[in-house]
N, C-alpha and C positions, 0 to 999 in steps of 0.2 A: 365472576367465576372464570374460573382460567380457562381456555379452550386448547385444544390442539390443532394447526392448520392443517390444513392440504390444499395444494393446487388444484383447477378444477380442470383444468389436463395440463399432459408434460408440457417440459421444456426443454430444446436441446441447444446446444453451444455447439455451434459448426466453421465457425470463421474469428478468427485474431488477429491485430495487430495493434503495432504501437511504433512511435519515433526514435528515436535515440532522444535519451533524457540528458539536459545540458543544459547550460547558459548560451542562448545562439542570438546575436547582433543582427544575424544577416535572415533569421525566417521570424515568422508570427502566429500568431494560432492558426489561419485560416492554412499558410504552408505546413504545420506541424501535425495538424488531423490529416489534410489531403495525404499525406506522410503514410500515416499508421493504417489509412482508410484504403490504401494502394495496396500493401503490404496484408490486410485482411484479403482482400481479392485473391491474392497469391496463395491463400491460406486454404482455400475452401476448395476439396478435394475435386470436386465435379463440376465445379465452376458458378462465379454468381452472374446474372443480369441486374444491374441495382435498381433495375425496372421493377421488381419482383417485390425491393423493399416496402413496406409499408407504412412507416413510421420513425421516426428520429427519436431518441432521448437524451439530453446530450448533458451531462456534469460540467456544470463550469462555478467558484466557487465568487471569484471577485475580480474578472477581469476591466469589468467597471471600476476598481481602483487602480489594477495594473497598468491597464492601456486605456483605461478612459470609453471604453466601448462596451455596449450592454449587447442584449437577444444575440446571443452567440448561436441558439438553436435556427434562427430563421436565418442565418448568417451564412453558419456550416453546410444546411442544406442548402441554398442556394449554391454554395460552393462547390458541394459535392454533383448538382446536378437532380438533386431530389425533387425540389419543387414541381409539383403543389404537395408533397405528399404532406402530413404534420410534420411539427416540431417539437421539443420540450423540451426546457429547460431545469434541470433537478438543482440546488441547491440544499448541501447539509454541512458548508466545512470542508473538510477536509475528506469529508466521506459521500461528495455531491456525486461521484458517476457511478460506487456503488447504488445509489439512489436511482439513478438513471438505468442500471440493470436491474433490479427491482423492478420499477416503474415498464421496463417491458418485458420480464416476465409475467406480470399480472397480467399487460396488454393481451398476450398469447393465451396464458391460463384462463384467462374470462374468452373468450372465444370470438374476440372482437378483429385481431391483427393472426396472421400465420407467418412474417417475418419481420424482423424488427431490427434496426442497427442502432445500439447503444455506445455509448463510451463515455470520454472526458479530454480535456485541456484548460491548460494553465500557460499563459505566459508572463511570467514572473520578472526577469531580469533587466524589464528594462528601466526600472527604478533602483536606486539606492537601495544600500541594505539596511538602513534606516525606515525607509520607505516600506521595506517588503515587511518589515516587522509590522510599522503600524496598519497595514492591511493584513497582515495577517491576526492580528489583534483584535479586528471585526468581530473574529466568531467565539471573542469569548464571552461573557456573560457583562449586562450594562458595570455591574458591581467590581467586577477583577479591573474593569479595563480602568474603573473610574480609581482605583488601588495602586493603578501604576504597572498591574501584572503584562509582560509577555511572556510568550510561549517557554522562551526556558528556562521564566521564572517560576512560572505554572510548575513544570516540574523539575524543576529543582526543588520545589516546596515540597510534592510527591515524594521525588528518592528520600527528604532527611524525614519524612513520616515514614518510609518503608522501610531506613537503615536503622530507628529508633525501633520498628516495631518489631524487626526480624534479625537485625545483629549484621545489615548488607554491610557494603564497606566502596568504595568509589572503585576497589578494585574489581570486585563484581561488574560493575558498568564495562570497566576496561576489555572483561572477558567479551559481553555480547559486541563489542567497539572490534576486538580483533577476528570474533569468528564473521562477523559482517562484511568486515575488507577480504577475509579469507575467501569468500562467493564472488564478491564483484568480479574479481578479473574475471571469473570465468562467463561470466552475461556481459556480450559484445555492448547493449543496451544502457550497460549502468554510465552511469555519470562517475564516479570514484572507481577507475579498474588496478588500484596498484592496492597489494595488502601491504598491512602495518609494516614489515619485515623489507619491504624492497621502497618502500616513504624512507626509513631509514639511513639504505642504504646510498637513494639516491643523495641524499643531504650527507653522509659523511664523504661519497664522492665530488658532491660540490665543495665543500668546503674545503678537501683539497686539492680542488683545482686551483680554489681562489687562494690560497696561502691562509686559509684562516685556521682557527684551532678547530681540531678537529673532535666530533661531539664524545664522549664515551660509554652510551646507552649498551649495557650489557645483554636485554631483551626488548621485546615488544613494550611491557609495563614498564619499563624504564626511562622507554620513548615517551611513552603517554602520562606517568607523570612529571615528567621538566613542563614546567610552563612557558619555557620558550618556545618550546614545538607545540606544546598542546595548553595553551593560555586556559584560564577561566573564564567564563561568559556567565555563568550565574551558580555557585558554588552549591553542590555539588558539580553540576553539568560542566564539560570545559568544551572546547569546540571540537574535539573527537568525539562526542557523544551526542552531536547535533546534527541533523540533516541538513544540505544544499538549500538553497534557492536554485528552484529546475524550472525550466521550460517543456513542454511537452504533452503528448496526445497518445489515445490508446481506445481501440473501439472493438466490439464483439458482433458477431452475427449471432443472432438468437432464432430459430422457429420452433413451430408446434414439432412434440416427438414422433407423430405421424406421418410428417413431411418430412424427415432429417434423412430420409435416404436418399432424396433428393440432390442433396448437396455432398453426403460425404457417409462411407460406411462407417466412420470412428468418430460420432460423436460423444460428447460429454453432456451427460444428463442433470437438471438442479434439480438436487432430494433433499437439498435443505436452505432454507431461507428466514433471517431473523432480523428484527430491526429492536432498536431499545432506546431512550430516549434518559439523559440523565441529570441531575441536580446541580447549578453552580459549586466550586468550590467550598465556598463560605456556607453554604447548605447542606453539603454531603454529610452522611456518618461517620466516613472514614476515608483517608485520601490514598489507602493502599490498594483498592480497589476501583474500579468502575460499575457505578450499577448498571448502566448503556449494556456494556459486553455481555455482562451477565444474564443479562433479560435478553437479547439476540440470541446467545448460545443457548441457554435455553431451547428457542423457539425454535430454531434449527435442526436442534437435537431432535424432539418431539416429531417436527414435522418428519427428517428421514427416519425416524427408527432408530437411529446408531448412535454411540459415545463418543468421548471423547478417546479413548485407545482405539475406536478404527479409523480416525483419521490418521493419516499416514505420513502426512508431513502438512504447514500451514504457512501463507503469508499473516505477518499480523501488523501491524501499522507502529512501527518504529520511526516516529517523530524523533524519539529520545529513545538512547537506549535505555532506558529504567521503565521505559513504554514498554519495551519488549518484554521484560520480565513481570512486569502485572501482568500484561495479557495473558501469555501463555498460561499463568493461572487461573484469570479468570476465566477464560477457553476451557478449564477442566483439562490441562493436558499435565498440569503437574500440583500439588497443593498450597493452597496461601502459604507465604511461607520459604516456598522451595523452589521456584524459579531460580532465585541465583545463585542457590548448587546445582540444577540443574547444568545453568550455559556452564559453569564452573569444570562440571564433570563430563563435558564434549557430550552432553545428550540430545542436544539441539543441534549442531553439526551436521553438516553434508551426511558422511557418514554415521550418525549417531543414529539411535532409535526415533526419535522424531525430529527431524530438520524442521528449520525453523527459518524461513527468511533467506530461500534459497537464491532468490534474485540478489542479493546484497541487502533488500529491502532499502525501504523509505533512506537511510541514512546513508547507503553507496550508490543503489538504483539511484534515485535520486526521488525529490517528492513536490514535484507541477501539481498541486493539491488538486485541481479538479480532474488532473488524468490520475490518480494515484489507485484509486480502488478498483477500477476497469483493468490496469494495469498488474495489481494483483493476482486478480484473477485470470491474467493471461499467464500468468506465469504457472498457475495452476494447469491452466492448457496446457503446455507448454512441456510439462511435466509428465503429466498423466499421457498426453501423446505422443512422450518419446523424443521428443523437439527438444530438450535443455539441449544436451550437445554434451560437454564435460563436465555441465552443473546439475546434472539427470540426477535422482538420486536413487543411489543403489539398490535397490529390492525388486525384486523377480516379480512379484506379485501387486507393482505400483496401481492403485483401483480409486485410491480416497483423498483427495484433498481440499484444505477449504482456504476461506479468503477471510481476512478479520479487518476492518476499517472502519478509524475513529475519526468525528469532527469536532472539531474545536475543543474546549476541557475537558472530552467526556459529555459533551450533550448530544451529540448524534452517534450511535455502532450501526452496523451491521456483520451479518457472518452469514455466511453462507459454502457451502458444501456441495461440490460438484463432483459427479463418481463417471467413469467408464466402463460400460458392461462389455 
């Protein structure tokens, strides 16, 4: 029998940060959290003592294959200076440090911890890109990987079951491809900060510096389809429709809502929280959806009360752009089906009725997979408290945002839903 949850008290989000997302030679995890972990400090209106904290929960998804080194949680806390407090290590994919926020809001809501510092880190780059593939291949199911599937083959198999079942077309992709570079420059954070239009033009200026032919792409789509600039990687997907390999860390201050005044009179309350679990490829119903999302939003929804129209704008985990357009449906924010008139018809835009992937998301932010869902959800901060800077998004009445984060094929979501009163 289905239930509806509720926490067994608040929880409030008081403190944010995160590193700049990149490929970096010269730092490694342990510099990349102390990073984002200095930069919460700075965050937290009325000051923290980390004396205060209680507990660690930290996402990390596979740094045992990147660097070779495991217990990143008794690692970071040492690092940070925690010790003896706990540690814990979340693991879900690609969706390990929303796990890790999870894991302490329950800490809080069961009445066990009253401050908790959560987050995630990835450091990815210092293997081939051969390499980052086959570790990132870990979290697909024994069956895909033993198939030969990576990640964007995975969906690339997705888009031609969603352009079969709904008429999409590659140009669609291209659309969420250009409104995603359109965001980046404006998050100092992202890893990819030039939009499609100034990629461009920096290449027709180089080429005639260099005395070469000079390209003669008429718009953005023109850019992106020559496969000279934007090659194929697994047809449908070409490499503009692919996320980085990123480096990078991102952590949240969470306490009880009774203590938040403590720290800061503007905090951000969780009134919705969902987790969903979902079926290999080769098992699924259907590959144009997620059952994971589905069952998360769900749970979410129930738990705060609200729909899917008063959220107000959302990160949702663009691995791939053709990621973005499932989710947002199955999110309930537009119907099976209509996602890719949606990005088509500028709805999901900055200024559109529901933004979408304000940070540039996974595919220009960039996506250090075990900072990736912590990092979401600061952007949600971020948002709601007035903090974007020029990527704010316009509405007078900004109150509702949520976080949506997938691991591996669709076998780990969560979602979740942060409001300021």
């Amino acid at each position: 029998m289905y239930k509806k949850r509720k926490l067994g008290r608040g929880v409030a989000m008081v403190g944010a940060g995160m590193s700049s997302f990149d490929m970096f030679s010269d730092k490694d995890s342990k510099d990349l959290f102390a990073e984002a972990f200095v930069e919460l400090n700075t965050s937290v209106d009325k000051g923290l003592d980390p004396a205060d904290i209680d507990a660690l929960y930290l996402g990390n998804f596979t740094n045992d294959f990147f660097v070779r080194q495991s217990h990143w949680g008794a690692i970071l806390s040492d690092s940070l200076g925690l010790v003896p407090k706990p540690a814990t290590r979340t693991e879900g994919a690609c969706a390990s440090s929303a796990l890790a926020f999870r894991e302490g809001v329950f800490a809080i809501a069961s009445g066990f911890y009253d401050v908790v510092l959560v987050g995630g880190v990835e450091d990815m780059s210092k293997r081939s890109t051969e390499e980052v593939a086959e570790g990132l291949a870990l979290a697909a199911s024994p069956y895909e990987r033993k198939a030969g599937l990576t990640f964007p083959g995975v969906f690339a198999a997705i888009a031609t079951a969603y352009f079969e079942k709904y008429g999409a077309s590659r140009e669609h992709l291209m659309n969420v491809t250009i409104k995603s570079h359109a965001n980046a420059p404006l998050n100092p954070k992202a890893q990819f900060n030039l939009a499609i239009r100034d990629m461009m033009d920096a290449k027709v200026k180089r080429a005639k510096s260099q005395g070469r032919a000079v390209p003669d792409w008429i718009d953005e789509k023109d850019f992106l389809r020559d496969a000279r600039a934007n090659p194929p990687i697994a047809w449908p997907m070409h490499l503009f429709d692919c996320c980085p390999i990123s480096d990078g860390a991102a952590c949240i201050l969470l306490v009880a809502e009774e203590i938040a005044n403590r720290f800061t009179d503007d905090p951000l309350h969780v009134v919705g929280l969902g987790q969903g679990s979902g079926r290999a490829l080769h098992s699924a119903d259907d590959l144009t959806y997620f059952e994971a999302t589905r069952h998360a939003a769900k749970e979410a929804y129930d738990m705060s009360g609200l729909t899917p129209e008063d959220v107000q704008f959302a990160e949702v985990h663009d691995c791939f752009s053709i990621a973005e357009i499932l989710h947002i449906e199955d999110l309930g924010f537009f119907k099976p089906g209509e996602g890719h008139k949606a990005v088509e018809e500028g709805l999901t835009r900055l200024d559109g009725p529901m933004p979408v992937n304000t940070s540039g998301g996974l595919k220009c932010k960039g996506h250090p997979v075990g900072a990736t869902g912590a990092a979401q959800l600061i952007e949600v901060w971020e948002q709601l408290r007035d903090k974007a800077g020029r990527r704010g998004v316009p509405k007078s009445d900004l109150r509702i945002g949520a976080a949506h984060n997938l691991g591996g094929t669709g076998g780990t979501c969560t979602f979740t839903i942060l409001e300021r009163r």
